[in-house]
PyMOL Python script that loads the backbone (N, CA, C, O; Angstrom):
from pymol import cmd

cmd.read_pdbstr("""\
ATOM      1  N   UNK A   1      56.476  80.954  19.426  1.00  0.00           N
ATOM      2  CA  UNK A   1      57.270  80.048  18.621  1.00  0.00           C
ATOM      3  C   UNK A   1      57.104  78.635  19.147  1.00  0.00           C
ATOM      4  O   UNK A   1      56.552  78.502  20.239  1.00  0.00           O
ATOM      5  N   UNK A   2      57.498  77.630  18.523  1.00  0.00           N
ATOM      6  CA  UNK A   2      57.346  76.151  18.852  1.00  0.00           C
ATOM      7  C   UNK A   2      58.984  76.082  19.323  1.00  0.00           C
ATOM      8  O   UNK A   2      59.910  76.892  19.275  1.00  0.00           O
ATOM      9  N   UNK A   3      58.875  74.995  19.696  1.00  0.00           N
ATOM     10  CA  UNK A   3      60.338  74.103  20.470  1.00  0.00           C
ATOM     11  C   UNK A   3      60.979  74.196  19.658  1.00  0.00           C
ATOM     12  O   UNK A   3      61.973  74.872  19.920  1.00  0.00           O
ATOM     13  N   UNK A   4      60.902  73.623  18.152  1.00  0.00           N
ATOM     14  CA  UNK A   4      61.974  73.668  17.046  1.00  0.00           C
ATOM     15  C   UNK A   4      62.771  75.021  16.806  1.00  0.00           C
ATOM     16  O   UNK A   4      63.985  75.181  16.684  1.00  0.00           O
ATOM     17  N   UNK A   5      61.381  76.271  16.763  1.00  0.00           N
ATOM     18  CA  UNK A   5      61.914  77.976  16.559  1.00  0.00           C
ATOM     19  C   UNK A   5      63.365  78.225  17.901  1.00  0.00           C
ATOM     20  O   UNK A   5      64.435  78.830  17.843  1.00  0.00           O
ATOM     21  N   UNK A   6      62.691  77.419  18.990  1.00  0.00           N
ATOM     22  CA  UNK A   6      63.221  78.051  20.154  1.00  0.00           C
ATOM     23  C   UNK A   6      64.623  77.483  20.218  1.00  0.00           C
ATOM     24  O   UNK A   6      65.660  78.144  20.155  1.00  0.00           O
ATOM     25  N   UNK A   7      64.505  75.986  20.372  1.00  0.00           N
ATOM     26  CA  UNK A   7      65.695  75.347  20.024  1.00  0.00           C
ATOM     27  C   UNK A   7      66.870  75.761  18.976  1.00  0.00           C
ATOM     28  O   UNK A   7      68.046  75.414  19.084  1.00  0.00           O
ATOM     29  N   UNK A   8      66.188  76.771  17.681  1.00  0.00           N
ATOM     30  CA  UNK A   8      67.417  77.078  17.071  1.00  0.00           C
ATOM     31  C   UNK A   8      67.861  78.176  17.657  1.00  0.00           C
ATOM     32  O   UNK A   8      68.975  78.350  18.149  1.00  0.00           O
ATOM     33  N   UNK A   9      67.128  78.785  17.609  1.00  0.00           N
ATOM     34  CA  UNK A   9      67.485  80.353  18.572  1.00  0.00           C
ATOM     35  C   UNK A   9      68.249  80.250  19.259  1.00  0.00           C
ATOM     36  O   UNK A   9      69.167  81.070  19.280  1.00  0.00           O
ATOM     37  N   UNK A  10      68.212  79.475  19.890  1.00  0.00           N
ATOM     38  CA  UNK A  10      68.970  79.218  21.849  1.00  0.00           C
ATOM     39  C   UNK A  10      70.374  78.241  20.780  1.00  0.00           C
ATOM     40  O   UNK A  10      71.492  78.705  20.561  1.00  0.00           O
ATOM     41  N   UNK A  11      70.082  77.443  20.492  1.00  0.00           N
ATOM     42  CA  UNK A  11      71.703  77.145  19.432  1.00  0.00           C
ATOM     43  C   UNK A  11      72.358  78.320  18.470  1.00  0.00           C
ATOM     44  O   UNK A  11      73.583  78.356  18.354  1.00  0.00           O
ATOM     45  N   UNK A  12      71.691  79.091  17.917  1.00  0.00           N
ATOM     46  CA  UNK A  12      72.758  80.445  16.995  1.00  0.00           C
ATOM     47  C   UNK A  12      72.974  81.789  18.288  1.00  0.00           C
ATOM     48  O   UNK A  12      73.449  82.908  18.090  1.00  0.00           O
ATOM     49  N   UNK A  13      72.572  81.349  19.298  1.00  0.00           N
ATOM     50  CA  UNK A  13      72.443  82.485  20.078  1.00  0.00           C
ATOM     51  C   UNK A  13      73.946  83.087  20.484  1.00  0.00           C
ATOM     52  O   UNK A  13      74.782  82.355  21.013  1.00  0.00           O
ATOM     53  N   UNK A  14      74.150  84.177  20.251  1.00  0.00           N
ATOM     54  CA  UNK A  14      75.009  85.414  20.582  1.00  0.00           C
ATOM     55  C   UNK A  14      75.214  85.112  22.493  1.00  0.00           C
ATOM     56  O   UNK A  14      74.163  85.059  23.132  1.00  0.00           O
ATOM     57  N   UNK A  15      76.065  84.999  22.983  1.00  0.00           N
ATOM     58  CA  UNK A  15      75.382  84.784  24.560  1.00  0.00           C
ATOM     59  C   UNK A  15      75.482  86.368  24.989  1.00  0.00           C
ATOM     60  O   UNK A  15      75.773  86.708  26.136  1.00  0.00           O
ATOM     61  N   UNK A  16      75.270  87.076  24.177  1.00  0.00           N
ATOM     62  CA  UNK A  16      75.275  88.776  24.659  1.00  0.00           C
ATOM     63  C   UNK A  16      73.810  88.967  24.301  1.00  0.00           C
ATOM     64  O   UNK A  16      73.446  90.037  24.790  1.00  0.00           O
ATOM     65  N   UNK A  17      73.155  88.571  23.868  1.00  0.00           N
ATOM     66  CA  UNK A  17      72.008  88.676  23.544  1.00  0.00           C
ATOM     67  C   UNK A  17      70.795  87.700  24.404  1.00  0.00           C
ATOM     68  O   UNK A  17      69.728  88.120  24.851  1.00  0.00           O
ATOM     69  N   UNK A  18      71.194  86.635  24.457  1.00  0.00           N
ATOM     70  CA  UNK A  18      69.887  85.400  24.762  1.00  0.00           C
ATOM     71  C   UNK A  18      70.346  84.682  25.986  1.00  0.00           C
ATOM     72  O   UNK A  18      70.916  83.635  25.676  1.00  0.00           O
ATOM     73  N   UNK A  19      70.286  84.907  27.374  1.00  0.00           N
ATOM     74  CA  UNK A  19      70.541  83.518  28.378  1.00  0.00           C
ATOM     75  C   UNK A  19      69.624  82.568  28.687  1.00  0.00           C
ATOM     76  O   UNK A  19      69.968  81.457  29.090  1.00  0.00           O
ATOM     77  N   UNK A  20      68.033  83.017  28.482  1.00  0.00           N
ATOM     78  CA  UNK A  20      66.948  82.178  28.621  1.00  0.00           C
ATOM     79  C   UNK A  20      66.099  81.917  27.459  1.00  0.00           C
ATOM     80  O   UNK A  20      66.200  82.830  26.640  1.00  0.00           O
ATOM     81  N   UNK A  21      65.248  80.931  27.081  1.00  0.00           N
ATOM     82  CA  UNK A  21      64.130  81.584  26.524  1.00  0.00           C
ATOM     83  C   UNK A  21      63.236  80.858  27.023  1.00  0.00           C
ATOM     84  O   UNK A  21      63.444  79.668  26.784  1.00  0.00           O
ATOM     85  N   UNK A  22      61.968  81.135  27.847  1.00  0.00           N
ATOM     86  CA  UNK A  22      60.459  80.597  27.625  1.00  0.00           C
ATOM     87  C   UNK A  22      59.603  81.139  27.237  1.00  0.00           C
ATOM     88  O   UNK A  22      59.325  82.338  27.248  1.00  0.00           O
ATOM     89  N   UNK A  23      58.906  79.939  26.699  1.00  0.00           N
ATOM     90  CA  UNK A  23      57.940  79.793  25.897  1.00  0.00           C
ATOM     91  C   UNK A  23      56.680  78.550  26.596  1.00  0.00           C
ATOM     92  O   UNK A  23      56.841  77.891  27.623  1.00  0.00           O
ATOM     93  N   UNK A  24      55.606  78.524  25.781  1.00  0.00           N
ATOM     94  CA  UNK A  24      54.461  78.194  25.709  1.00  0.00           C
ATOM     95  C   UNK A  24      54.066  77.279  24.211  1.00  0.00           C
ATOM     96  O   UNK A  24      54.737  76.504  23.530  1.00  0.00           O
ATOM     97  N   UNK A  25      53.017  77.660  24.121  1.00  0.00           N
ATOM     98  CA  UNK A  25      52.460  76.619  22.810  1.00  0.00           C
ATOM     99  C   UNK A  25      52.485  75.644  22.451  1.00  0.00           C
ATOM    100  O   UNK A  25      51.423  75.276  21.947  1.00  0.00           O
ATOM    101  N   UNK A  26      53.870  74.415  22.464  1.00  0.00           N
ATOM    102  CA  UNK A  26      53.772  73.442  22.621  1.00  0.00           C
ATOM    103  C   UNK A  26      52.861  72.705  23.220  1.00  0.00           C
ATOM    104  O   UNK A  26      52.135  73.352  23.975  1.00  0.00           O
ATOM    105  N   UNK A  27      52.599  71.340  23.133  1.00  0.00           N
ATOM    106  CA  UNK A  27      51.996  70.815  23.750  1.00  0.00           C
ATOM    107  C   UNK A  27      52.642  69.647  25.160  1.00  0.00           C
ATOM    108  O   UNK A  27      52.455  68.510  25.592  1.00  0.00           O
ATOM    109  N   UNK A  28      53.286  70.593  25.364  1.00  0.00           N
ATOM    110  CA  UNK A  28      54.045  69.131  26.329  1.00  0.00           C
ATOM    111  C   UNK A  28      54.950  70.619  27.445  1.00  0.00           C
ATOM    112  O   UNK A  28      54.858  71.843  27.347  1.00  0.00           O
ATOM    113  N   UNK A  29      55.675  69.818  28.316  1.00  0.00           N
ATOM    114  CA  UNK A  29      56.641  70.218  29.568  1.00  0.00           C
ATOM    115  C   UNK A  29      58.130  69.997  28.611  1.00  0.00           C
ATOM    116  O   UNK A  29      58.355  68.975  27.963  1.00  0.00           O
ATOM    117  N   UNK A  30      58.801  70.857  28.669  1.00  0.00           N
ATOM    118  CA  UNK A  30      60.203  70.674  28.412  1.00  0.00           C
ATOM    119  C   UNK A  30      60.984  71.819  28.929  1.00  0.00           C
ATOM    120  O   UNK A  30      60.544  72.957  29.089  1.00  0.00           O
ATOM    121  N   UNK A  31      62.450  71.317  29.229  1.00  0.00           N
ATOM    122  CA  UNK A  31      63.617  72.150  29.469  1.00  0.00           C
ATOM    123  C   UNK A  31      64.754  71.598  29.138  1.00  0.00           C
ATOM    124  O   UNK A  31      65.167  70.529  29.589  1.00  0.00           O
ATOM    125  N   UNK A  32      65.264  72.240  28.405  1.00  0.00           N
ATOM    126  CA  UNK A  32      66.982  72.091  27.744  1.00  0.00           C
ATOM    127  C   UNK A  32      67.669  72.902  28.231  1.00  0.00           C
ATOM    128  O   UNK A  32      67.135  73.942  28.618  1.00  0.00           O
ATOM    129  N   UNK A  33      68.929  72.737  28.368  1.00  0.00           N
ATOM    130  CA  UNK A  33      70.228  73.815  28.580  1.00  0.00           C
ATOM    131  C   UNK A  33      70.913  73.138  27.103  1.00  0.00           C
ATOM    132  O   UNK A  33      71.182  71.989  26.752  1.00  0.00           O
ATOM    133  N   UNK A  34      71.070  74.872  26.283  1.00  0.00           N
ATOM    134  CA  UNK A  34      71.950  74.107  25.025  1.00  0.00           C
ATOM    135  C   UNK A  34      73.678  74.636  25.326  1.00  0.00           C
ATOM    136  O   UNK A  34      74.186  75.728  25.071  1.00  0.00           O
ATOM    137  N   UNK A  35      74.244  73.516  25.901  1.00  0.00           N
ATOM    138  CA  UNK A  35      75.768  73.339  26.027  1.00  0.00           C
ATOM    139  C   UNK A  35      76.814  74.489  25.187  1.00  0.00           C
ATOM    140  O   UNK A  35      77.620  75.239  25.739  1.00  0.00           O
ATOM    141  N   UNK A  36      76.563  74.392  23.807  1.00  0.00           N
ATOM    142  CA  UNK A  36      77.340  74.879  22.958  1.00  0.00           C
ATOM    143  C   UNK A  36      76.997  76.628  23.509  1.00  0.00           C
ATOM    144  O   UNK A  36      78.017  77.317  23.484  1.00  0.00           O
ATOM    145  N   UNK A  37      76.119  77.139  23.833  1.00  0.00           N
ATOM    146  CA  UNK A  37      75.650  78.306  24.023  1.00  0.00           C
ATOM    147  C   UNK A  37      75.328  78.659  25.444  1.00  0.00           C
ATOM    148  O   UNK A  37      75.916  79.664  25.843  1.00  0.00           O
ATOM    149  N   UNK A  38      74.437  77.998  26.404  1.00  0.00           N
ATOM    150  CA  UNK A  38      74.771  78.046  27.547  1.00  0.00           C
ATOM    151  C   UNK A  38      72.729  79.137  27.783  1.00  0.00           C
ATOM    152  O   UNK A  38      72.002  79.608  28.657  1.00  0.00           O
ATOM    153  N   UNK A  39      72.772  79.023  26.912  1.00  0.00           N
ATOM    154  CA  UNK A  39      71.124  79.242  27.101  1.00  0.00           C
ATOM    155  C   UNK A  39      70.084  77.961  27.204  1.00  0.00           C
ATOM    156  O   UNK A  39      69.829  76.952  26.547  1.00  0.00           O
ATOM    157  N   UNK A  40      69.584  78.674  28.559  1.00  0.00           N
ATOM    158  CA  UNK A  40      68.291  77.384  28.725  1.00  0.00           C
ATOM    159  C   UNK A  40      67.189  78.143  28.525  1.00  0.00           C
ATOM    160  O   UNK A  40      66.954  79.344  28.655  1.00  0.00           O
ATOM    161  N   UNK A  41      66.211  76.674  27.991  1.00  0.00           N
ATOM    162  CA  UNK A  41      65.162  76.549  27.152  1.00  0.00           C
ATOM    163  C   UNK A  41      63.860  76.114  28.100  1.00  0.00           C
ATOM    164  O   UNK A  41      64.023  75.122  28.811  1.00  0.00           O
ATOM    165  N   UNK A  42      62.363  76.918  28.153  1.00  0.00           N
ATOM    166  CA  UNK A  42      61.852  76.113  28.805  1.00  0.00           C
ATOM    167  C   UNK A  42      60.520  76.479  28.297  1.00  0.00           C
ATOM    168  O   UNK A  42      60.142  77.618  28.027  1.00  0.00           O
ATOM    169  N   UNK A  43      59.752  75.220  28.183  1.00  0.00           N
ATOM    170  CA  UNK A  43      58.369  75.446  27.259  1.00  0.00           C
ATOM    171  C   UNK A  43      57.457  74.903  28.389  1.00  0.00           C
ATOM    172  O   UNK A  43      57.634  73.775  28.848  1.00  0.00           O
ATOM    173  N   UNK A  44      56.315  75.870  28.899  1.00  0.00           N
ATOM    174  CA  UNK A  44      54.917  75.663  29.930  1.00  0.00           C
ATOM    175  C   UNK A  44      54.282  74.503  29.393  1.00  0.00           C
ATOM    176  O   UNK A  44      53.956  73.557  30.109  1.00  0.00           O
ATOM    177  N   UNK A  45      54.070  74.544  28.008  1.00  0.00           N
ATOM    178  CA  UNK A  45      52.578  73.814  27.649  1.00  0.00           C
ATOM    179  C   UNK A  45      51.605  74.833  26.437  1.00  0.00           C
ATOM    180  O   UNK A  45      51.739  75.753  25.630  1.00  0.00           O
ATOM    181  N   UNK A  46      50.808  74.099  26.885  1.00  0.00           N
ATOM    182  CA  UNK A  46      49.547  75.440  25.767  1.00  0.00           C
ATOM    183  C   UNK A  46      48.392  75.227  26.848  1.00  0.00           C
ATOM    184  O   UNK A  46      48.369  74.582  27.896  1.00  0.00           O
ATOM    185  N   UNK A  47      47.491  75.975  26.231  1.00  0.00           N
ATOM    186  CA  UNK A  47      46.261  76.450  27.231  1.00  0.00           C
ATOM    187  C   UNK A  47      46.259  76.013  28.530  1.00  0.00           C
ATOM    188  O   UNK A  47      46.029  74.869  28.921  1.00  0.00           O
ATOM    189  N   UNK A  48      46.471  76.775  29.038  1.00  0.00           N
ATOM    190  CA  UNK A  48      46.760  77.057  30.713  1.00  0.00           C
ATOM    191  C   UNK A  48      46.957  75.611  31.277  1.00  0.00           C
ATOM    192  O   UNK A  48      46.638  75.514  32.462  1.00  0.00           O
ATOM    193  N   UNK A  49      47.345  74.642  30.774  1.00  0.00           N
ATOM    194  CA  UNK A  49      47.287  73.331  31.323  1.00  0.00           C
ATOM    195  C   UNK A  49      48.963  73.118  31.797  1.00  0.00           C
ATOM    196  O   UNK A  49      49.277  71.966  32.098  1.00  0.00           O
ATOM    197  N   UNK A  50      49.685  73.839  31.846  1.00  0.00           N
ATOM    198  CA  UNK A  50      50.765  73.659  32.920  1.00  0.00           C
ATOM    199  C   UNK A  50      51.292  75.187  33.015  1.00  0.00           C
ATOM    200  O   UNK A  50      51.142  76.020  32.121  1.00  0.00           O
ATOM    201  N   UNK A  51      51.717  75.335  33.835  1.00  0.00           N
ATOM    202  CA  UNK A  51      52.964  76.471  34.294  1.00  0.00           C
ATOM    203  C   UNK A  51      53.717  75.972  35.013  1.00  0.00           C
ATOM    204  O   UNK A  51      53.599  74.927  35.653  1.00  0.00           O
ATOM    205  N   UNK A  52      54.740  76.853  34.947  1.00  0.00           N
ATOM    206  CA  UNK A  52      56.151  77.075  35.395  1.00  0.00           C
ATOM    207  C   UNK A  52      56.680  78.120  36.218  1.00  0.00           C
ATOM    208  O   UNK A  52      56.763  79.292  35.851  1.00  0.00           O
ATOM    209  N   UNK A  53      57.080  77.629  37.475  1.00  0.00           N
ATOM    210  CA  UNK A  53      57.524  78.429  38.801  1.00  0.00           C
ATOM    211  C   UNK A  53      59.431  78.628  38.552  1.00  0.00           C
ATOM    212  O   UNK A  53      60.286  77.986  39.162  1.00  0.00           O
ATOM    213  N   UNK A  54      59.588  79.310  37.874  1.00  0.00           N
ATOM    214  CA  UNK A  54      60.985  78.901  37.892  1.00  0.00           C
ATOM    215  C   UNK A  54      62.195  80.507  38.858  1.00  0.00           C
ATOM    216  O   UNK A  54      62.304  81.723  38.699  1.00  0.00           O
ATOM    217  N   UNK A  55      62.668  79.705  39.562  1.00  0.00           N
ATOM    218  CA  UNK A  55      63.522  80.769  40.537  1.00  0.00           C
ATOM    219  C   UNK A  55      64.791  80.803  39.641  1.00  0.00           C
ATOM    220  O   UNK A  55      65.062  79.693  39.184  1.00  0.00           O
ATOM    221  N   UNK A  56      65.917  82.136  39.157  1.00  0.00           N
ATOM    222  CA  UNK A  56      66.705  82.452  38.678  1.00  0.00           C
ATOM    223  C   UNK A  56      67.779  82.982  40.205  1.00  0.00           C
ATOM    224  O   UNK A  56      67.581  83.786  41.116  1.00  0.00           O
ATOM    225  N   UNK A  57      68.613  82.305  39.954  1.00  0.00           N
ATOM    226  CA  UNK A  57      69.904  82.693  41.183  1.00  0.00           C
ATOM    227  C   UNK A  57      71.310  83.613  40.563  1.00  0.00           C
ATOM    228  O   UNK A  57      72.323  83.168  40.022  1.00  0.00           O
ATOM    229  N   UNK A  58      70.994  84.816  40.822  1.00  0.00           N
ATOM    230  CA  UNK A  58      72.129  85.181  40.079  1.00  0.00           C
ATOM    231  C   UNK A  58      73.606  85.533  40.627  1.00  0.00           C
ATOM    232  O   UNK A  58      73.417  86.337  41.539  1.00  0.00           O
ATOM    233  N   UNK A  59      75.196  85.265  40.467  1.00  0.00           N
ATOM    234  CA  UNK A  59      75.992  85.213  41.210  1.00  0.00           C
ATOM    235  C   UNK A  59      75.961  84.295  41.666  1.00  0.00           C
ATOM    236  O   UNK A  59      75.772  84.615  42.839  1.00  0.00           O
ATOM    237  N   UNK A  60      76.016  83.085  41.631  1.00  0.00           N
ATOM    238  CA  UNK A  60      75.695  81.879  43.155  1.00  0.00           C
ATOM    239  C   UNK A  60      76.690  80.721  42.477  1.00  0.00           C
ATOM    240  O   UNK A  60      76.285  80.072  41.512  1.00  0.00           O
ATOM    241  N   UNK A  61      77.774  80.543  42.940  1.00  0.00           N
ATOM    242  CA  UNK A  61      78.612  79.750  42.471  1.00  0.00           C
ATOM    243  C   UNK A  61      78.995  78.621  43.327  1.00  0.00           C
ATOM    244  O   UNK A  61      79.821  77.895  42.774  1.00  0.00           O
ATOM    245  N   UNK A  62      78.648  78.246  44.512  1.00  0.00           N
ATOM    246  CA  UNK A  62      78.407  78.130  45.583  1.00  0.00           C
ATOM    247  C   UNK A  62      77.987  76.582  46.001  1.00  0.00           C
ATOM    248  O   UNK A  62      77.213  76.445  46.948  1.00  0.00           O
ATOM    249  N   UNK A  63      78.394  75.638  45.438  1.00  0.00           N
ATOM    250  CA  UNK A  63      77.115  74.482  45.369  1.00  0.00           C
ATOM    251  C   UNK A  63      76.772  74.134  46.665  1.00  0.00           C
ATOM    252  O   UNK A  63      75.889  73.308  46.897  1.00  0.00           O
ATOM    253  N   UNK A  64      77.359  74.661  47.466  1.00  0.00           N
ATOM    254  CA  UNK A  64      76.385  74.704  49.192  1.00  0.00           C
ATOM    255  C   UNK A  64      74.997  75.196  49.296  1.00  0.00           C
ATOM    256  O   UNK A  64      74.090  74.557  49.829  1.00  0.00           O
ATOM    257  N   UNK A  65      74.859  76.529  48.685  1.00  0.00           N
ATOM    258  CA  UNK A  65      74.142  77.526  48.564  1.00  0.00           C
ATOM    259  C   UNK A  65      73.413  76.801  47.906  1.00  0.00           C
ATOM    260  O   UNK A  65      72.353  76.576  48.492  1.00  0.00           O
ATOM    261  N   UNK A  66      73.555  76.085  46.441  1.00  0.00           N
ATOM    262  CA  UNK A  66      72.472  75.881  45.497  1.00  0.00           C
ATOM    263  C   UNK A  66      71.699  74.809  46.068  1.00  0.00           C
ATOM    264  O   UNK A  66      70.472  74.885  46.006  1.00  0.00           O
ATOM    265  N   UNK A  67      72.330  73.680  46.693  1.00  0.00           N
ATOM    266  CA  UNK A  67      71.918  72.232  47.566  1.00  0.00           C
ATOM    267  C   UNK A  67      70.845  73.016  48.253  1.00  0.00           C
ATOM    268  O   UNK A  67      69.681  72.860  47.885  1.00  0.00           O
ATOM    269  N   UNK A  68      71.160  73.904  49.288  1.00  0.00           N
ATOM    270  CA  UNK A  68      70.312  74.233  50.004  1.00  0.00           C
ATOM    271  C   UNK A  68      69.188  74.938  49.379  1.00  0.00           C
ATOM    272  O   UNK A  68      68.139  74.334  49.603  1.00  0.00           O
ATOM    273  N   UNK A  69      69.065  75.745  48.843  1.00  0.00           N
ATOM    274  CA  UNK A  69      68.111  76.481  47.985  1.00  0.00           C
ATOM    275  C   UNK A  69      67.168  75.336  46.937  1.00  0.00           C
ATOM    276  O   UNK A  69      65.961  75.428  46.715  1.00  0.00           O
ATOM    277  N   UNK A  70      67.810  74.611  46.568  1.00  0.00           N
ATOM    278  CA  UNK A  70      66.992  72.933  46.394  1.00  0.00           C
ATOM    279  C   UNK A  70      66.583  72.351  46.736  1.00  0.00           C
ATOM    280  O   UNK A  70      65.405  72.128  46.456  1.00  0.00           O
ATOM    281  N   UNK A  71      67.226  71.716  47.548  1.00  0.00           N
ATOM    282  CA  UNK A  71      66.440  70.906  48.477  1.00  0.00           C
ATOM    283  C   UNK A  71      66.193  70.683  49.358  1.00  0.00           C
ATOM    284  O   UNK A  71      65.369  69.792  49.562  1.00  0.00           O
TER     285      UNK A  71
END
""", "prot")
cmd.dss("prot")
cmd.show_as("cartoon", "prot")
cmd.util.cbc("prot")
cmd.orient("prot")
């Protein structure tokens, strides 16, 4: 899907259903968190010309924990 597909998705999203979505195809780097829903959005690129390392923390409420795990 493109950014626009993904972007609605992640806005009508059920939060029992959808907490992430990535994707590809685009032509560019992007990441959204959509507020109203609380699903984030994150698009690589297209042909192997970027990826994405992304670490998921689950439980971590902690902003000691997260600082450190950052930076």
């Amino acid at each position: 899907m493109r950014k626009a597909e993904d972007m609605d998705m992640a806005s009508k999203n059920n939060t029992e259903v959808v907490d992430m979505i990535f994707g590809g195809h685009d032509h560019c780097y992007f990441t959204d968190l959509i507020d109203e829903t609380d699903v984030f959005v994150l698009k690589s690129g297209t042909d192997f010309e970027c990826f994405s390392n992304l670490t998921v923390l689950f439980d971590v409420e902690n902003d000691e924990v997260l600082n450190n795990y950052i930076g």
